[in-house]
N, CA, C, O and CB atoms as a CASP TS submission, in Angstrom:
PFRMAT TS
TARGET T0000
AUTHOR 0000-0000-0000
METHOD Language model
MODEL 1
PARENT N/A
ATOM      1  N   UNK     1     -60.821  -8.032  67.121  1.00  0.00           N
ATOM      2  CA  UNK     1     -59.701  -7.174  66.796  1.00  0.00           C
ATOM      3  C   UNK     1     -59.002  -7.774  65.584  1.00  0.00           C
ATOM      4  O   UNK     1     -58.364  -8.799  65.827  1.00  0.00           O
ATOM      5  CB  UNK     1     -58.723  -7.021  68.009  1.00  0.00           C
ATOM      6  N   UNK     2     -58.997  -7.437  64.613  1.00  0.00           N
ATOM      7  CA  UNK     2     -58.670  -7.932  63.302  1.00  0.00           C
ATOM      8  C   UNK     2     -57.344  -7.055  62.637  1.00  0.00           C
ATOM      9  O   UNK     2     -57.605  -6.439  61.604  1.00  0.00           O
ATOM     10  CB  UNK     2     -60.063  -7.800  62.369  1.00  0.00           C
ATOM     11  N   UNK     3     -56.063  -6.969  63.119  1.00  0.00           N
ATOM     12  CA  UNK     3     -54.650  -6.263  62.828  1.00  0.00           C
ATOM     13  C   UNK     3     -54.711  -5.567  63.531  1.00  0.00           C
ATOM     14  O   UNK     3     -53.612  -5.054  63.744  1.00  0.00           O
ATOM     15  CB  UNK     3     -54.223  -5.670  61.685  1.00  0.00           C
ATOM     16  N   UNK     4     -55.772  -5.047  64.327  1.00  0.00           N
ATOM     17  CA  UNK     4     -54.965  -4.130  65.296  1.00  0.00           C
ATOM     18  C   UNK     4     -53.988  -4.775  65.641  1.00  0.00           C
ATOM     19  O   UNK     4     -53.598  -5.810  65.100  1.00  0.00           O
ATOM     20  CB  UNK     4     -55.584  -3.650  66.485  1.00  0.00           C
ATOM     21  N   UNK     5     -53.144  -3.835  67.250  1.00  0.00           N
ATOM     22  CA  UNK     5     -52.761  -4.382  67.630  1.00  0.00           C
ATOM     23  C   UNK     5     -52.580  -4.149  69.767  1.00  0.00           C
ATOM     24  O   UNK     5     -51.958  -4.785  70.618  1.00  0.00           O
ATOM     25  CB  UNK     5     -51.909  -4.381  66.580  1.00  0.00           C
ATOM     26  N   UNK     6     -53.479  -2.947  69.819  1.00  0.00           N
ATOM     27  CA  UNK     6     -53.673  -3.323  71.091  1.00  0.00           C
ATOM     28  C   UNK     6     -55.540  -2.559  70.862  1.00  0.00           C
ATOM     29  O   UNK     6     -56.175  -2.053  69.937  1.00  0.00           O
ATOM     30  CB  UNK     6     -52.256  -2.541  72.432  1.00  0.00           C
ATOM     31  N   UNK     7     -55.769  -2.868  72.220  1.00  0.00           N
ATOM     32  CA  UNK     7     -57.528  -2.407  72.381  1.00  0.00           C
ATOM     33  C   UNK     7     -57.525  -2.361  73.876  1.00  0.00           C
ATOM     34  O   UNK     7     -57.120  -3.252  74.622  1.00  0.00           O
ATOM     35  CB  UNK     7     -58.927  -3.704  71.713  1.00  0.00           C
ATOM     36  N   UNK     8     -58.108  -1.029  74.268  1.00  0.00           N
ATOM     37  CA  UNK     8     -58.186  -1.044  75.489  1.00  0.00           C
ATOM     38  C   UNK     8     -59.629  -0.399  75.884  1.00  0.00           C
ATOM     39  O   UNK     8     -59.674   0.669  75.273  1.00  0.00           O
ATOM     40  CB  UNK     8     -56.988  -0.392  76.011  1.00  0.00           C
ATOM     41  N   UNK     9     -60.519  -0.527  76.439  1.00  0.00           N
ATOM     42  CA  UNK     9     -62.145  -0.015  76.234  1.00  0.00           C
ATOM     43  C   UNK     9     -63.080  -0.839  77.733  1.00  0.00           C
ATOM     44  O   UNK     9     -62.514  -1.674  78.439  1.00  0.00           O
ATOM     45  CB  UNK     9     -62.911  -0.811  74.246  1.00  0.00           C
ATOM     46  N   UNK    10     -64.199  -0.494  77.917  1.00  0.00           N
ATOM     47  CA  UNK    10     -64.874  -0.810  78.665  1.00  0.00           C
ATOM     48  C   UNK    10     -65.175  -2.377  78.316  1.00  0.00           C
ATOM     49  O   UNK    10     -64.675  -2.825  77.284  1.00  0.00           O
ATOM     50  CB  UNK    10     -65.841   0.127  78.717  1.00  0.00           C
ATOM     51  N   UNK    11     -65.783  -3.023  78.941  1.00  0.00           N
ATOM     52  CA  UNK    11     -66.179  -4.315  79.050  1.00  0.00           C
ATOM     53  C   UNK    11     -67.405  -4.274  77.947  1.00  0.00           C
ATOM     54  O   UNK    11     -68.187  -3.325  78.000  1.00  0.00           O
ATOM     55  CB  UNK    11     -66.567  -4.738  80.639  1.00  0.00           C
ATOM     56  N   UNK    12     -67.554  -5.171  77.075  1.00  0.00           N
ATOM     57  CA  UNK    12     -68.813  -5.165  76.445  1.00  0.00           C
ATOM     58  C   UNK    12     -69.651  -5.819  77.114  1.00  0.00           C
ATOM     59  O   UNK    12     -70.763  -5.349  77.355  1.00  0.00           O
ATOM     60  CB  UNK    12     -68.837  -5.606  75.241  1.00  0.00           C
ATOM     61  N   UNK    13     -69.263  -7.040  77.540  1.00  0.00           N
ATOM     62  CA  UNK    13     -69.915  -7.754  78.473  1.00  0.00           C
ATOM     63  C   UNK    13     -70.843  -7.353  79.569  1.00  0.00           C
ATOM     64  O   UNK    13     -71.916  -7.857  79.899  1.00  0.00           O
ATOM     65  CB  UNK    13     -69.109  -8.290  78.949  1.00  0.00           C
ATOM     66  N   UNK    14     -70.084  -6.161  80.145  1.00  0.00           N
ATOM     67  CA  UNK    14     -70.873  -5.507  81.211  1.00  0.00           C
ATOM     68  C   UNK    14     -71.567  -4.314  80.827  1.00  0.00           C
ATOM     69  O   UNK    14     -72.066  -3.576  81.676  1.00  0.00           O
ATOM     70  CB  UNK    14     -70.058  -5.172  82.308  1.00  0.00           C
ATOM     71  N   UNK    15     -71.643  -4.035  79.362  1.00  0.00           N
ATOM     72  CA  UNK    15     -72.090  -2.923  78.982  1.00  0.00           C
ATOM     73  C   UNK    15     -73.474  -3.686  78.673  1.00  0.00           C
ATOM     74  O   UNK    15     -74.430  -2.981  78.995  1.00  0.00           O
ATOM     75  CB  UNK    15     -71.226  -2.103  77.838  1.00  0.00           C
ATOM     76  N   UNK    16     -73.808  -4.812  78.189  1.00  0.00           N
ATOM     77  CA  UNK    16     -74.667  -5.314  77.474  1.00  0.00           C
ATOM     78  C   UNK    16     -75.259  -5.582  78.904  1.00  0.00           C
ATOM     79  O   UNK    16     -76.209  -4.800  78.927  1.00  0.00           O
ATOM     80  CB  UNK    16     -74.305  -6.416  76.333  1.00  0.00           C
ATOM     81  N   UNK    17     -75.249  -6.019  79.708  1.00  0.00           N
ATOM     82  CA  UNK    17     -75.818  -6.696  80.932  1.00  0.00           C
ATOM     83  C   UNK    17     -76.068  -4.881  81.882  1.00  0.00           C
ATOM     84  O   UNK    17     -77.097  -5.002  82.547  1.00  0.00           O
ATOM     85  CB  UNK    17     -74.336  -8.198  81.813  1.00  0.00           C
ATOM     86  N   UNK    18     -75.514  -3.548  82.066  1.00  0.00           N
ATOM     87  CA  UNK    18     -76.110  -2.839  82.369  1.00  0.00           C
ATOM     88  C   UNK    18     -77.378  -2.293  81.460  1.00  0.00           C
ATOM     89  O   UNK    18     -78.252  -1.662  82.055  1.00  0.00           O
ATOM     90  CB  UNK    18     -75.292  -2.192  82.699  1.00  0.00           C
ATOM     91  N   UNK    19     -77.548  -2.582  79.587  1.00  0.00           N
ATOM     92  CA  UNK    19     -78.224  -2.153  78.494  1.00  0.00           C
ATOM     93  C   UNK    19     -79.469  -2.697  78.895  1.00  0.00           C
ATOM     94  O   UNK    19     -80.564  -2.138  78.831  1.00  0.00           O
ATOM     95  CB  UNK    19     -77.687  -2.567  77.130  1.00  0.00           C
ATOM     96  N   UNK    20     -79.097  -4.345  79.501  1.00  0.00           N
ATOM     97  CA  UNK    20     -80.530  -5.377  79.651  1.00  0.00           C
ATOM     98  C   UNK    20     -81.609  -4.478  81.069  1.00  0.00           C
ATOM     99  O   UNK    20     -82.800  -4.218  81.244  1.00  0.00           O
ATOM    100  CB  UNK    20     -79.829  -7.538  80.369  1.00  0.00           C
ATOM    101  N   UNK    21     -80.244  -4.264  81.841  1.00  0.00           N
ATOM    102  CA  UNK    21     -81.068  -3.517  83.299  1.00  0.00           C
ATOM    103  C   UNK    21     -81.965  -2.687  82.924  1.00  0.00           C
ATOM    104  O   UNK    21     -83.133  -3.032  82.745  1.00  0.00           O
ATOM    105  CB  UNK    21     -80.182  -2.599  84.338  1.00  0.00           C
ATOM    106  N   UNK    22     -81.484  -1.339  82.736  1.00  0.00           N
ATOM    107  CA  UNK    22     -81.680   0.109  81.711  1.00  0.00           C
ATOM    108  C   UNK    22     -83.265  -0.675  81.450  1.00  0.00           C
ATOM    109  O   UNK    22     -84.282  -0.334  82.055  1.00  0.00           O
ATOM    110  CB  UNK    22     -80.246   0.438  79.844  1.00  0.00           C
ATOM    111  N   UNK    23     -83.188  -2.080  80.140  1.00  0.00           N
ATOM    112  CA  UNK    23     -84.460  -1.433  79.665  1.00  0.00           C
ATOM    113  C   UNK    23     -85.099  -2.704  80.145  1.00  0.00           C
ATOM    114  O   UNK    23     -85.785  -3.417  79.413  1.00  0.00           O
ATOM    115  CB  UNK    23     -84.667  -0.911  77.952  1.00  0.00           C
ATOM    116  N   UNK    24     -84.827  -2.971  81.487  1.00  0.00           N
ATOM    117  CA  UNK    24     -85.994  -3.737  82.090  1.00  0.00           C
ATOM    118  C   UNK    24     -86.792  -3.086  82.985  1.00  0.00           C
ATOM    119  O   UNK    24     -87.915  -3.477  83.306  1.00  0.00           O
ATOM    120  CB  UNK    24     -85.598  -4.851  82.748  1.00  0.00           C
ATOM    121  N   UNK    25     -85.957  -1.570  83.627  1.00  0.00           N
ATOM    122  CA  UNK    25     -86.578  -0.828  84.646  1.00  0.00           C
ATOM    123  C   UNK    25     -87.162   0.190  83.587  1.00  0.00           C
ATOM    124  O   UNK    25     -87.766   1.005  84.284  1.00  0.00           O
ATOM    125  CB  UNK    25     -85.553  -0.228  85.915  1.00  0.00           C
ATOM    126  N   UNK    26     -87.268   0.491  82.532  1.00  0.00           N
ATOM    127  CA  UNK    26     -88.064   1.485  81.792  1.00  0.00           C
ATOM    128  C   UNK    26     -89.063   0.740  81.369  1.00  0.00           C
ATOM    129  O   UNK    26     -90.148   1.321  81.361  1.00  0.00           O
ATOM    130  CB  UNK    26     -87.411   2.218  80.674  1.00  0.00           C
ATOM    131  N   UNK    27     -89.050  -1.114  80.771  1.00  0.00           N
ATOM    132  CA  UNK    27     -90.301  -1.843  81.625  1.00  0.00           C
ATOM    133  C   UNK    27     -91.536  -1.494  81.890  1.00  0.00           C
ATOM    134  O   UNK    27     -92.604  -1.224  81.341  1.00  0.00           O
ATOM    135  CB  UNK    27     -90.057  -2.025  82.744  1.00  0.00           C
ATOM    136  N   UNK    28     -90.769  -1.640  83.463  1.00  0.00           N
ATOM    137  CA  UNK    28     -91.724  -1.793  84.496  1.00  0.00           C
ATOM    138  C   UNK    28     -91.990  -0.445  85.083  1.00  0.00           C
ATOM    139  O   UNK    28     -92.413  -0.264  86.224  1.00  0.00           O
ATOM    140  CB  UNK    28     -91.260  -2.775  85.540  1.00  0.00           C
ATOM    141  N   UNK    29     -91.576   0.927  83.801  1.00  0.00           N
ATOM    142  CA  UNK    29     -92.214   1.952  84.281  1.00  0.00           C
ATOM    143  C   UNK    29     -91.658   3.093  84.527  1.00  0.00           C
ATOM    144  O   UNK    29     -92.244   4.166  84.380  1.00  0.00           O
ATOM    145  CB  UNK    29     -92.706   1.670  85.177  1.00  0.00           C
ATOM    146  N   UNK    30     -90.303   2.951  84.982  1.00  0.00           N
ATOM    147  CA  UNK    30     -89.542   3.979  85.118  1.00  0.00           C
ATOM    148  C   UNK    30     -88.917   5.200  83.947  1.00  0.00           C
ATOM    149  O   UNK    30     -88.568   4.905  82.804  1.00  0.00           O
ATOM    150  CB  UNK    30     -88.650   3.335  85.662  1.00  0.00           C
ATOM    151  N   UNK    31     -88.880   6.432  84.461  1.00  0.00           N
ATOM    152  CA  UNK    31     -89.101   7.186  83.113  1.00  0.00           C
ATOM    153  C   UNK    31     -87.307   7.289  82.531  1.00  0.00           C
ATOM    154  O   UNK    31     -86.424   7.352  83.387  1.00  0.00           O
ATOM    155  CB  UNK    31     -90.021   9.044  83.463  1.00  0.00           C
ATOM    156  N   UNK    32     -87.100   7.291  81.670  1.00  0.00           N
ATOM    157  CA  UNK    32     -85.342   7.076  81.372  1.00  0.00           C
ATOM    158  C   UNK    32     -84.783   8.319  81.927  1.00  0.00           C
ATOM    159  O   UNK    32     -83.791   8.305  82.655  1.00  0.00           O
ATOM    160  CB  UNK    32     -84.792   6.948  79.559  1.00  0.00           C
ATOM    161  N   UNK    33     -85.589   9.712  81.497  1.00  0.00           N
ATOM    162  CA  UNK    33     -84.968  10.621  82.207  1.00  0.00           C
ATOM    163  C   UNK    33     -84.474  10.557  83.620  1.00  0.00           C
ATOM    164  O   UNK    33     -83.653  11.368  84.050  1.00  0.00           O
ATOM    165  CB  UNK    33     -85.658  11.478  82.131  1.00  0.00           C
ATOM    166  N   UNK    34     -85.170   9.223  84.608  1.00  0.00           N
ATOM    167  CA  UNK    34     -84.606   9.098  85.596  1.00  0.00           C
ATOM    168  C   UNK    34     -83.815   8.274  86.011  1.00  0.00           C
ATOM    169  O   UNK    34     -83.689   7.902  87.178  1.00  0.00           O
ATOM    170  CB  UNK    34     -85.157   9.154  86.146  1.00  0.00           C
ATOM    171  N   UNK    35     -83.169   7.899  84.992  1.00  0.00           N
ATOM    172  CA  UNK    35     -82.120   6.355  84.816  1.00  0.00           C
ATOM    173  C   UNK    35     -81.107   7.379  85.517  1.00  0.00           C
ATOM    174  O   UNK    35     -81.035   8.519  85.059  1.00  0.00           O
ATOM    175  CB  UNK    35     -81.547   5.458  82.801  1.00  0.00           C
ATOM    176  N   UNK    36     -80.433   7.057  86.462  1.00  0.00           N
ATOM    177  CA  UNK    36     -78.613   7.366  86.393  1.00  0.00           C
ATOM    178  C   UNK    36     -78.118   7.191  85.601  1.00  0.00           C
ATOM    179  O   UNK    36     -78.733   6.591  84.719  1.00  0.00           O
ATOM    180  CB  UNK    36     -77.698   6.816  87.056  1.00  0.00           C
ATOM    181  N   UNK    37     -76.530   7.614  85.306  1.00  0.00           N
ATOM    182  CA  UNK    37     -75.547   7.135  83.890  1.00  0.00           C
ATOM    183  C   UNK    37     -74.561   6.608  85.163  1.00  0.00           C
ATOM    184  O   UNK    37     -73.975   6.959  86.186  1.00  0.00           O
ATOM    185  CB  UNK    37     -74.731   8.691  82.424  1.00  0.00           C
ATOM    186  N   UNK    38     -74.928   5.230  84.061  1.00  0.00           N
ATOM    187  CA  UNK    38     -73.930   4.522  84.566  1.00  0.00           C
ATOM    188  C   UNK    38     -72.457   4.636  84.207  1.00  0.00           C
ATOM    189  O   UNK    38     -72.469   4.888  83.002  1.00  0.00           O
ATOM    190  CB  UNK    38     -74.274   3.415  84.375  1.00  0.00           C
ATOM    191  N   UNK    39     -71.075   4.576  84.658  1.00  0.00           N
ATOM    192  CA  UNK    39     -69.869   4.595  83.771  1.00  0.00           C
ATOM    193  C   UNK    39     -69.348   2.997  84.421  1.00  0.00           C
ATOM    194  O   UNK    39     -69.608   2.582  85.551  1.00  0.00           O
ATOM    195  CB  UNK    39     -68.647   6.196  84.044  1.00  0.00           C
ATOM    196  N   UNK    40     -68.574   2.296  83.382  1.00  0.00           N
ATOM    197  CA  UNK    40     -68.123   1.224  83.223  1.00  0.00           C
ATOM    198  C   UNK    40     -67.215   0.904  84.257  1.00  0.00           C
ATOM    199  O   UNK    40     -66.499   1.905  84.231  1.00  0.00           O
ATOM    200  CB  UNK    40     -67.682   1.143  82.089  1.00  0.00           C
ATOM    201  N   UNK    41     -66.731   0.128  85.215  1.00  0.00           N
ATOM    202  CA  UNK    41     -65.831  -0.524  85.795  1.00  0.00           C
ATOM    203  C   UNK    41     -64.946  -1.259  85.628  1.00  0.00           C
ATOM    204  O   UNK    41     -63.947  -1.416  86.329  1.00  0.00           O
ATOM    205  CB  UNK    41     -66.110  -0.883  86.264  1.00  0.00           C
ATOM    206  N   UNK    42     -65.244  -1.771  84.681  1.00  0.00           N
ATOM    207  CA  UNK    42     -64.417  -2.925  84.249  1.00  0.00           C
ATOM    208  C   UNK    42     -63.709  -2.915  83.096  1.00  0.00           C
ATOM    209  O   UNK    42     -64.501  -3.314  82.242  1.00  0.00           O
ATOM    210  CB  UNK    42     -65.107  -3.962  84.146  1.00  0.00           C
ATOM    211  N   UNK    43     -62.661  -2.683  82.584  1.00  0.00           N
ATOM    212  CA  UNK    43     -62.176  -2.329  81.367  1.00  0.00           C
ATOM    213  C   UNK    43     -61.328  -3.493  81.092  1.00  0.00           C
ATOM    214  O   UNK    43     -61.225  -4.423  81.891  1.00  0.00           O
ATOM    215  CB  UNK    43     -61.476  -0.974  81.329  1.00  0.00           C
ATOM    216  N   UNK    44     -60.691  -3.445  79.910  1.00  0.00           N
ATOM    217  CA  UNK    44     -60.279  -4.684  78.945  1.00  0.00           C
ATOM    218  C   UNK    44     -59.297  -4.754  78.281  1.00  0.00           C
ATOM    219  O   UNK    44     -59.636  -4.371  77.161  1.00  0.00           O
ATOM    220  CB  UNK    44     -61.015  -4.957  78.064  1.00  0.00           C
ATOM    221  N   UNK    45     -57.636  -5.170  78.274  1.00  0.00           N
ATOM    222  CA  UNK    45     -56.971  -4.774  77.515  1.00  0.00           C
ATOM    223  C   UNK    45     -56.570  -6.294  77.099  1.00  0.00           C
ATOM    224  O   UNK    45     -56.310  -7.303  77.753  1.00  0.00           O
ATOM    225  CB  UNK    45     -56.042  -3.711  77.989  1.00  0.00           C
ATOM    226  N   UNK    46     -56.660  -5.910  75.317  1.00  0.00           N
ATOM    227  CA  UNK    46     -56.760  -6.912  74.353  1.00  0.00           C
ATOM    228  C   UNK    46     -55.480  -6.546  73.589  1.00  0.00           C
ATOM    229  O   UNK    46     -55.245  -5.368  73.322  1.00  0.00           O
ATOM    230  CB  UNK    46     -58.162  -6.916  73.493  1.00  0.00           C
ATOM    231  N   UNK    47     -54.552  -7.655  73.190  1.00  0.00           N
ATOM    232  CA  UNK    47     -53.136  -7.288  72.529  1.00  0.00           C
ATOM    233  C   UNK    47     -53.466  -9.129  71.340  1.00  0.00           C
ATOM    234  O   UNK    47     -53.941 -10.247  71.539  1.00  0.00           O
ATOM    235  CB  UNK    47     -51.189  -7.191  74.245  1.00  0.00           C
ATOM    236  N   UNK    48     -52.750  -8.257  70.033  1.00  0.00           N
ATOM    237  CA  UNK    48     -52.839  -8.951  69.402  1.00  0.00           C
ATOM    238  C   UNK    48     -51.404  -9.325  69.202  1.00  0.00           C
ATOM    239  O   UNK    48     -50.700  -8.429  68.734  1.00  0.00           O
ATOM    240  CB  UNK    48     -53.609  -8.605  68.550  1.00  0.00           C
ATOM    241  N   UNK    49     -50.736 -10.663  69.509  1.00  0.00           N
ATOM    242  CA  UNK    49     -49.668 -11.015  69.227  1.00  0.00           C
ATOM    243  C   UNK    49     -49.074 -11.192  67.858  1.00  0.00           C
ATOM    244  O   UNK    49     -47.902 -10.992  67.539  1.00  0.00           O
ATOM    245  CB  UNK    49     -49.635 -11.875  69.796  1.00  0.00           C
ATOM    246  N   UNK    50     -49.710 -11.454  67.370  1.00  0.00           N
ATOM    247  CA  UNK    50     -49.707 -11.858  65.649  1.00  0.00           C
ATOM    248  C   UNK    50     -48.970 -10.504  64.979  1.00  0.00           C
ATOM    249  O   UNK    50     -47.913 -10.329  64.373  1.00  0.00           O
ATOM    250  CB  UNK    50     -51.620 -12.082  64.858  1.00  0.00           C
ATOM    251  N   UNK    51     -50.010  -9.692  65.378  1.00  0.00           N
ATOM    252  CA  UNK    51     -49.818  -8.173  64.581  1.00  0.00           C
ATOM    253  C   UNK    51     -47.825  -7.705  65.526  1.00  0.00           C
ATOM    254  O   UNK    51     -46.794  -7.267  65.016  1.00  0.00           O
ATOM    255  CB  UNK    51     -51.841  -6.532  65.328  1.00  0.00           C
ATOM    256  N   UNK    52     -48.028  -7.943  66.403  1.00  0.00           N
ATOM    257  CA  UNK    52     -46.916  -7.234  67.255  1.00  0.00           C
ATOM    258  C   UNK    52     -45.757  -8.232  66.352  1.00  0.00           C
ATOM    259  O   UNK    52     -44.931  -7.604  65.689  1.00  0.00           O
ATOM    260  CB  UNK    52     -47.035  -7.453  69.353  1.00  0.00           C
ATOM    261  N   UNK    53     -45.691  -9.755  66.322  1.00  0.00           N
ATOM    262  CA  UNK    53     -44.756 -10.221  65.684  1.00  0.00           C
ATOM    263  C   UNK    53     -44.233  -9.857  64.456  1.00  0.00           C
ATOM    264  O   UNK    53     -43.054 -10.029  64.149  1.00  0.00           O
ATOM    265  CB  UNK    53     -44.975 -11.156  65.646  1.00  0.00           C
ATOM    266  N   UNK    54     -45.208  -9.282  63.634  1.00  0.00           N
ATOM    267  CA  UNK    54     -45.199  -9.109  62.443  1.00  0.00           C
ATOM    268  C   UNK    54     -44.726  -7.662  62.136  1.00  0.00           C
ATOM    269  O   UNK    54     -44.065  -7.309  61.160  1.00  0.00           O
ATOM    270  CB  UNK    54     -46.423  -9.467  61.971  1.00  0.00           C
ATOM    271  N   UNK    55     -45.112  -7.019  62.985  1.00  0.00           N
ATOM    272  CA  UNK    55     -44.000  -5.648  63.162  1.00  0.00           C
ATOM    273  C   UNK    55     -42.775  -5.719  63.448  1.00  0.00           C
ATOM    274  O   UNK    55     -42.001  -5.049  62.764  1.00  0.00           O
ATOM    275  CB  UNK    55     -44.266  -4.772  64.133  1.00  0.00           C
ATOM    276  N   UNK    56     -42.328  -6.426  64.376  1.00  0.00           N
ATOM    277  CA  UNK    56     -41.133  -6.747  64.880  1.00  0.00           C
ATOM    278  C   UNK    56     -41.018  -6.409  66.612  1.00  0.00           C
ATOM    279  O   UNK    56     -39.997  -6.565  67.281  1.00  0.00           O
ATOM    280  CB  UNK    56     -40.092  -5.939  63.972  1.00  0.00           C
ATOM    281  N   UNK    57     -42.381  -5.898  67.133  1.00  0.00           N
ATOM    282  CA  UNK    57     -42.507  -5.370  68.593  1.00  0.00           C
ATOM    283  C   UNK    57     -42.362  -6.732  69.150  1.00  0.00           C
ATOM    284  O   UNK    57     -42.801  -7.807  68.741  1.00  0.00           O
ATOM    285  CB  UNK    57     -43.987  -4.498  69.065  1.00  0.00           C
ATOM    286  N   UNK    58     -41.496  -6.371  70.391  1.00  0.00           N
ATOM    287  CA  UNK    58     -41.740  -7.328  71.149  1.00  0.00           C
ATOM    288  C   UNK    58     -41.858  -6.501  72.534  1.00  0.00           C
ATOM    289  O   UNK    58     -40.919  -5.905  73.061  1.00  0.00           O
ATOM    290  CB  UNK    58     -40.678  -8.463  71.014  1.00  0.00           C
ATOM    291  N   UNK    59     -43.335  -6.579  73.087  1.00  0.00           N
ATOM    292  CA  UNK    59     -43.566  -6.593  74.534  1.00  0.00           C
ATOM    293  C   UNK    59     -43.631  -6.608  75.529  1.00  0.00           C
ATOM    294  O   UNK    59     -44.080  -7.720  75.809  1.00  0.00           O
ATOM    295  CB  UNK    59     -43.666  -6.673  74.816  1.00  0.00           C
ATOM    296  N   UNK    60     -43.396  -5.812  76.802  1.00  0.00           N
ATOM    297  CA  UNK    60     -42.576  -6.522  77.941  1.00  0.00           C
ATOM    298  C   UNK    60     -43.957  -7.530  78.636  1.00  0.00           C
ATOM    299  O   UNK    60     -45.185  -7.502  78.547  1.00  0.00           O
ATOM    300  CB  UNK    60     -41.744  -5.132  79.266  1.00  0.00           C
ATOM    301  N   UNK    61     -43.147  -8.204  79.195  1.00  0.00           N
ATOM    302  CA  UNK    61     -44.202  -9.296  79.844  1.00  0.00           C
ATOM    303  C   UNK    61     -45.035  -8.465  80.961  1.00  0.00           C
ATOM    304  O   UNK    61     -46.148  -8.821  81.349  1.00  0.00           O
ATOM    305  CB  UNK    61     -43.326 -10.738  80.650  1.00  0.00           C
ATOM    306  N   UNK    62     -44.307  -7.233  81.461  1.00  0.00           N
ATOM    307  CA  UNK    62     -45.537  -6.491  82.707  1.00  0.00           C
ATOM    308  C   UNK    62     -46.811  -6.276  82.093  1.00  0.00           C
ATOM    309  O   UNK    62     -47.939  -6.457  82.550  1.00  0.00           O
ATOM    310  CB  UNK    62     -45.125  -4.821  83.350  1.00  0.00           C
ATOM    311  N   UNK    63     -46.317  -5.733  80.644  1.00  0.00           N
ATOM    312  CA  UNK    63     -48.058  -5.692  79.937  1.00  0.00           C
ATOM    313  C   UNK    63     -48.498  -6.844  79.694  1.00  0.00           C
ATOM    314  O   UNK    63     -49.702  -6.929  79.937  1.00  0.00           O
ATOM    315  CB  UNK    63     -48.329  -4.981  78.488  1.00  0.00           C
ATOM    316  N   UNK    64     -47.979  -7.880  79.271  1.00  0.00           N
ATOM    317  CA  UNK    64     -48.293  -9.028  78.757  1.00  0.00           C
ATOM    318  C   UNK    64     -49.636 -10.128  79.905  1.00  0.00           C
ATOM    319  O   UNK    64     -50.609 -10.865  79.742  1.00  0.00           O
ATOM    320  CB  UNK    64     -46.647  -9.697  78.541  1.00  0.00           C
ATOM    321  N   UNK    65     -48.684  -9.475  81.162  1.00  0.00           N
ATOM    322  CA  UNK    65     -49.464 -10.172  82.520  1.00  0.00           C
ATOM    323  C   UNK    65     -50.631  -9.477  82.518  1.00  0.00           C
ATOM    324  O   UNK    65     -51.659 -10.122  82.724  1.00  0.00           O
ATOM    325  CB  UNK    65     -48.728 -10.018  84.082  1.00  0.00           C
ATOM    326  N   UNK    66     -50.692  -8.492  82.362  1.00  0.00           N
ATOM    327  CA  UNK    66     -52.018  -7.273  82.551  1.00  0.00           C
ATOM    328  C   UNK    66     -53.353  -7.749  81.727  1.00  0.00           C
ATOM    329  O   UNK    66     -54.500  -7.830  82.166  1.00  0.00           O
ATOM    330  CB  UNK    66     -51.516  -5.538  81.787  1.00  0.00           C
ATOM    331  N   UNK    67     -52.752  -8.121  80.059  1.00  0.00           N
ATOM    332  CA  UNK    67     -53.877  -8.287  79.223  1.00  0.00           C
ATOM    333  C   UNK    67     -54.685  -9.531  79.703  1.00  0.00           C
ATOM    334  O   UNK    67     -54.415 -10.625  80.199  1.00  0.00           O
ATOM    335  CB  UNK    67     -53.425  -8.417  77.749  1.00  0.00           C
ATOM    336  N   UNK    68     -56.349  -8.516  79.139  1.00  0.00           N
ATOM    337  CA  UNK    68     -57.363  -9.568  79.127  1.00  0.00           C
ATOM    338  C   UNK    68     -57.204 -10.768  78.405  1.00  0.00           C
ATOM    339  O   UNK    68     -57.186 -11.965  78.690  1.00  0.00           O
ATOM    340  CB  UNK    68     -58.459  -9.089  78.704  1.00  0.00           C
ATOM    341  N   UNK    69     -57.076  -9.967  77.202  1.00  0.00           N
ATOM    342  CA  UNK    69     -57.040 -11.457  76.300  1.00  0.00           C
ATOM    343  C   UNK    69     -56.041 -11.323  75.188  1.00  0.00           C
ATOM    344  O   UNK    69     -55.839 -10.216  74.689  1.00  0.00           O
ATOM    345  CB  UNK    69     -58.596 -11.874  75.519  1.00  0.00           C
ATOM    346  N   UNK    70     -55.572 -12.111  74.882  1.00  0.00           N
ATOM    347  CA  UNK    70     -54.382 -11.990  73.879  1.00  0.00           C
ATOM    348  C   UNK    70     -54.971 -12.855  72.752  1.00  0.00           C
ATOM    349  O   UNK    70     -55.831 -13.732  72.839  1.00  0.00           O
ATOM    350  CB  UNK    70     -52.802 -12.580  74.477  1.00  0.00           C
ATOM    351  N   UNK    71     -54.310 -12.405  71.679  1.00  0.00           N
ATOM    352  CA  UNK    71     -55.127 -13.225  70.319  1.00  0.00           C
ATOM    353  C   UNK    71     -53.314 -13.649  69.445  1.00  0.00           C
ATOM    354  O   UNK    71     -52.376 -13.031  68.942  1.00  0.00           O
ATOM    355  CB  UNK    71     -56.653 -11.610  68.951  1.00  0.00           C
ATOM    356  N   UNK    72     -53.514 -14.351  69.586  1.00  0.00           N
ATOM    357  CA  UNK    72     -52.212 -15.024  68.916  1.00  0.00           C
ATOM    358  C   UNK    72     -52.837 -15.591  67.512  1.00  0.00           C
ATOM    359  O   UNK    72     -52.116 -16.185  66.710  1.00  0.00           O
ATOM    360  CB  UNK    72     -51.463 -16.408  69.971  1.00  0.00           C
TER
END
């Protein structure tokens, strides 16, 4: 996240690790048309402190507790 200043989105982490599944069972054979769609569980909220200071926002700490990851 480079100036943003918030990001909120699915997990990449878990997107990349359902991507690996996906194409280990097409593999060993399975046709994709019969893949399920998967939707994400796990979502991510990323706040950039830097950017918020520099606006002049200041945050309440309920969000503050919430975020994944903060980038100061």
């Amino acid at each position: 996240m480079a100036g943003g200043l918030l990001s909120y989105g699915p997990s990449q982490t878990e997107a990349y690790r359902a991507a690996g599944i996906y194409v280990s069972k097409i593999f060993k054979g399975t046709h994709p048309g019969d893949l399920p769609v998967d939707v994400s569980s796990k979502f991510e909220l990323a706040v950039n402190l830097k950017t918020a200071n520099g606006l002049g926002i200041e945050l309440p700490l309920s969000l503050l507790m919430r975020v994944s990851e903060a980038i100061e």
